[in-house]
C-alpha positions in Angstrom: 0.0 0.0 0.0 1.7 3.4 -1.1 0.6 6.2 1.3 0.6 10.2 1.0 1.3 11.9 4.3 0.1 15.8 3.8 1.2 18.1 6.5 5.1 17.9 8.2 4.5 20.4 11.2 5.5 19.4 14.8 3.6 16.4 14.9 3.4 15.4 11.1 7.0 14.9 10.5 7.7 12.9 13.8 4.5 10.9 12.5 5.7 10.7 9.1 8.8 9.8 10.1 7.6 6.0 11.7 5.8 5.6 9.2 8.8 5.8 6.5 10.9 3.7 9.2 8.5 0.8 9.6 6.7 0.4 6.3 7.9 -1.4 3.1 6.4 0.2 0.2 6.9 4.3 -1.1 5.7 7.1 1.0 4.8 10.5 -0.8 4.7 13.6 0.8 3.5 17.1 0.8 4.2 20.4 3.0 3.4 23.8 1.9 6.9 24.8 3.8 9.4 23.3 1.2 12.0 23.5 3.4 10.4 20.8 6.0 9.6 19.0 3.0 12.9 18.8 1.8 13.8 18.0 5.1 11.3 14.4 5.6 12.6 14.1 2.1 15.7 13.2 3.4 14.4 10.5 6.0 13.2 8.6 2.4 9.8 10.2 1.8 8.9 11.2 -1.8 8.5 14.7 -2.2 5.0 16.1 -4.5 4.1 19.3 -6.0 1.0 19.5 -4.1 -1.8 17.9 -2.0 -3.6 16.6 -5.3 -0.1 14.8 -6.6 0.2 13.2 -3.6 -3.4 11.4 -3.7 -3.1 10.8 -7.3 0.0 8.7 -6.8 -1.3 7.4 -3.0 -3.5 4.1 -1.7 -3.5 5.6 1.9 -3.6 10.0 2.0 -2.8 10.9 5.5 -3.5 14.4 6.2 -2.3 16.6 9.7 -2.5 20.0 9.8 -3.4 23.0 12.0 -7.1 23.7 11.3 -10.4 23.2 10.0 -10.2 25.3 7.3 -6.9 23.8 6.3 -8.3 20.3 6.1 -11.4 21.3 4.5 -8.9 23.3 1.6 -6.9 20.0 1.3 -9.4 18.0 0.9 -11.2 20.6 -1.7 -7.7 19.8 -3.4 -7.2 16.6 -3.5 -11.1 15.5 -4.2 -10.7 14.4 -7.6 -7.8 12.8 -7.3 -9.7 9.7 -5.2 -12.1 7.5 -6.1 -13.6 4.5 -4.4 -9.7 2.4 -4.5 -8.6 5.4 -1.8 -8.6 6.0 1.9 -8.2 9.5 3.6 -7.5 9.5 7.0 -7.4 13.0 8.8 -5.3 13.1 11.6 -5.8 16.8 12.5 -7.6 18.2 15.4 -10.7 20.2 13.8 -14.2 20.5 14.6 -15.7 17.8 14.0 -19.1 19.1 12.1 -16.4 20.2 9.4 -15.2 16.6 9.2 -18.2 15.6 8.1 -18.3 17.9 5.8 -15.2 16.3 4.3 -16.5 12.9 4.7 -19.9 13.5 2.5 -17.5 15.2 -0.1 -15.3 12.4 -0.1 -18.5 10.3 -0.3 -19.3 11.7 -3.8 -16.1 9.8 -5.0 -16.7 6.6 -3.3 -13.7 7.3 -1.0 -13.2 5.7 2.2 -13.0 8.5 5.1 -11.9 8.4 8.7 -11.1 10.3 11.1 -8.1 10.1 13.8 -6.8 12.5 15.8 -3.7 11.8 18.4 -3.0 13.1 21.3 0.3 13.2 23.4 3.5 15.5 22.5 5.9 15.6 19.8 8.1 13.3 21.9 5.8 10.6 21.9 5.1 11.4 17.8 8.9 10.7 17.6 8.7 7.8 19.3 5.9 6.1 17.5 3.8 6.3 20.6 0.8 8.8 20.6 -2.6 8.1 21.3 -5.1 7.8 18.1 -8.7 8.1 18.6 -10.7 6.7 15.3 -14.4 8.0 14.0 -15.5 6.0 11.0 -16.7 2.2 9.5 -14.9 -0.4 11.7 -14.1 -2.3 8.2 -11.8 0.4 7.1 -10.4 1.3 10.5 -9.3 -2.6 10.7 -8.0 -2.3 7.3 -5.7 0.6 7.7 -4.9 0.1 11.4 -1.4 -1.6 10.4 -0.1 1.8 9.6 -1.3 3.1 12.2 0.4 1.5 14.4 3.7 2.9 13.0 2.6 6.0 15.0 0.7 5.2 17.7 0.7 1.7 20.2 -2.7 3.0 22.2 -5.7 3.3 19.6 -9.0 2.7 20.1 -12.0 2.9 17.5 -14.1 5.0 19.0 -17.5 4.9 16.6 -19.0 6.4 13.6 -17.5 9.4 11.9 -16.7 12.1 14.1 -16.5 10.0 17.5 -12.8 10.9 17.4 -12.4 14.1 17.1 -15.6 14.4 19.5 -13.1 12.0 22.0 -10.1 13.7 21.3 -11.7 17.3 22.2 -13.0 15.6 25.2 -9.7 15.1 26.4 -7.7 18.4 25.0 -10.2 19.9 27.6 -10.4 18.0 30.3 -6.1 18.4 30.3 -7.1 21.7 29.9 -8.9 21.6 33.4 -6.1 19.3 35.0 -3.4 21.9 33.9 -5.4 24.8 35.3 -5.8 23.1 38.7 -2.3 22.4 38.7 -1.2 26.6 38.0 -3.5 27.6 40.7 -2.4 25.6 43.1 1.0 25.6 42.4 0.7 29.4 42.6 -1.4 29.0 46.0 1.2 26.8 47.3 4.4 29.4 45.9 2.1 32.3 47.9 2.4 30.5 51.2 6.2 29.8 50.8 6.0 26.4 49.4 9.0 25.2 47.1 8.1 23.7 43.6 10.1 19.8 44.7 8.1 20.1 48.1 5.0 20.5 45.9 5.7 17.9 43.9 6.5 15.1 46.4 3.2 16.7 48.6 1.4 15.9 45.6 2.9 12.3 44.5 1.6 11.0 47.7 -2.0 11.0 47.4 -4.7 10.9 44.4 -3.9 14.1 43.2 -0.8 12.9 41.2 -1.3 13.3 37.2 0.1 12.9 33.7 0.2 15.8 32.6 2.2 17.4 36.5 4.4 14.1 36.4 5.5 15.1 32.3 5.6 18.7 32.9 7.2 19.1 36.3 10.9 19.4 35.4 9.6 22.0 32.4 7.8 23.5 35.2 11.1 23.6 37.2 13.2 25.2 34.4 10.6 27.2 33.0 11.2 25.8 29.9 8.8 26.1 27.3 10.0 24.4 24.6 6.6 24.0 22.6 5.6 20.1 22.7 1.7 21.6 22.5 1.2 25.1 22.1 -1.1 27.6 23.3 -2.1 28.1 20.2 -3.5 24.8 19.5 -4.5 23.5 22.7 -6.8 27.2 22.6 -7.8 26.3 19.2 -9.3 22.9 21.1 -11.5 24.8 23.6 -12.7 26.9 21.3 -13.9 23.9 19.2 -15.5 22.7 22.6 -17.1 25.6 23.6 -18.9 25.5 20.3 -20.0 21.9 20.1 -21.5 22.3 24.3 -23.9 25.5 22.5 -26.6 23.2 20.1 -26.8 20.9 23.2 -27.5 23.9 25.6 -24.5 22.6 28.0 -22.7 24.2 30.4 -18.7 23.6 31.4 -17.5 26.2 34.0 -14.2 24.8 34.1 -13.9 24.8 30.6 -14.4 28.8 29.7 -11.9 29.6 33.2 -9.3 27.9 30.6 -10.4 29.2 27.7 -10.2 32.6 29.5 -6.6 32.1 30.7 -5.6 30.8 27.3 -7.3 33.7 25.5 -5.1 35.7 27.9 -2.1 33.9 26.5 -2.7 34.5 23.5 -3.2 38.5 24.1 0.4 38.4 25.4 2.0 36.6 22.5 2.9 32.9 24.2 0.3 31.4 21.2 3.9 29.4 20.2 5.1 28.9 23.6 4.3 25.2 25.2 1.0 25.1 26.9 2.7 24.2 30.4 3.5 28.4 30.2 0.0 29.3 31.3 1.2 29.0 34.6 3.0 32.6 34.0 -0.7 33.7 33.5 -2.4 32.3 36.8 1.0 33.6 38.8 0.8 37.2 37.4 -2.9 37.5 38.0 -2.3 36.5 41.7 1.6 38.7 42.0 3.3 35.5 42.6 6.9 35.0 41.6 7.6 31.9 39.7 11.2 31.9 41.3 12.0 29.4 43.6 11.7 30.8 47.0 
């Protein structure tokens, strides 16, 4: 099976990558930024013109990239370069109402249509191990789920199309939460003359202890925020919550307090800093030093 991967940003070339490693037939690739394409080129992929030359010469297209309107252009592109012998799997993070959008245009050329997103860093993309949540007909998920495993060792199929990206948006904002509850109490704890390693051993002890604290304590440390998920996206993920929670007439506190601190973010120009930096934001609300006592 000869697959197309379209999009080589942070998490499409470590993706890309694995899967040039591990499989045994041609990989063709596309990035609008030549030079990252010239640069997964050199790992073996096969560069293309564009999105559409990809598909045309592609079993598999594999598209990642920053935004709705970014998957729905590629797959405006590429649509009449796939037919019914073609899968398209969208690995990006994008609302999911768009996505099936996508799917019923694919539909019109009999092509096979999932969607996937991943979640975990660009470390764990690198090391073939993200998370991949699936939305789409089981048949095609079980045919194309040998590839992705090259990326991911945790995937689940999570429904019809759409389930994924509803799952993945699920959890972008309920990290959201975690990594809010984390800044204000670390800042409550800094107030009262706690240390950050006190903190952290405090907190290893009893059922507060997380993921996302245990992977982001040492950054936390350093203050070192060297973007593995940035501000930008993981705000581009609450935003696509807070619009699927309005048809239903739901409300999530917790989510718009993060969506509120990421907007703030944002206003200060960290949108490509790692998301762990929002704890500058809660600390400078409350006039607490991030500096170790």
């Amino acid at each position: 099976m000869k697959v197309g991967f379209i999009g080589l940003g942070i998490m499409g070339e470590a993706m890309c990558y694995n899967i040039l490693k591990k499989h045994d037939d041609q990989v063709f690739i596309y990035d609008i930024n030549k030079a990252q394409m010239d640069k997964v080129a050199r790992y073996g992929g096969i560069p293309c013109e564009s999105s559409a030359h990809v598909a045309k010469m592609s079993d598999l297209i594999i598209t990642v990239v920053p935004r709705s309107e970014h998957s729905m252009d590629v797959y405006s592109q590429i649509r009449d370069a796939v037919d019914d012998t073609k899968i398209c799997v969208d690995m990006s993070t994008i609302d999911p109402d768009v996505s099936l959008q996508i799917r019923d245009m694919l539909a019109e050329r009999g092509c096979a249509f999932l969607d996937a997103p991943v979640v975990k860093s660009q470390e764990a993309a690198w090391l073939g191990d993200v998370g991949i949540y699936v939305g789409g007909p089981r048949d095609v998920y079980d045919q194309i789920k040998p590839i992705l495993r090259y990326m991911g060792r945790s995937i689940i199929h999570m429904g019809d199309h759409g389930k994924g990206l509803i799952m993945k948006i699920c959890h972008n904002a309920l990290v959201a939460q975690i990594q809010n509850g984390i800044n204000e109490t670390l800042t409550l704890a800094r107030a009262n003359g706690i240390d950050l390693d006190k903190y952290s051993a405090a907190i290893s002890y009893g059922v507060g202890q997380n993921y996302y604290y245990d992977s982001k304590q040492i950054a936390l440390m350093s203050k070192d925020y060297t973007t593995q998920f940035s501000v930008e996206n993981m705000a581009k993920d609450l935003d696509i919550c807070h619009r699927m929670i309005q048809p239903q007439g739901m409300e999530m506190p917790g989510l718009e307090v993060s969506r509120n601190v990421y907007k703030e973010a944002l206003e200060k120009n960290m949108g490509g800093s790692d998301y762990c930096s929002t704890v500058e934001i809660i600390m400078a609300r409350s006039h607490v030093s991030n500096k170790e006592q």
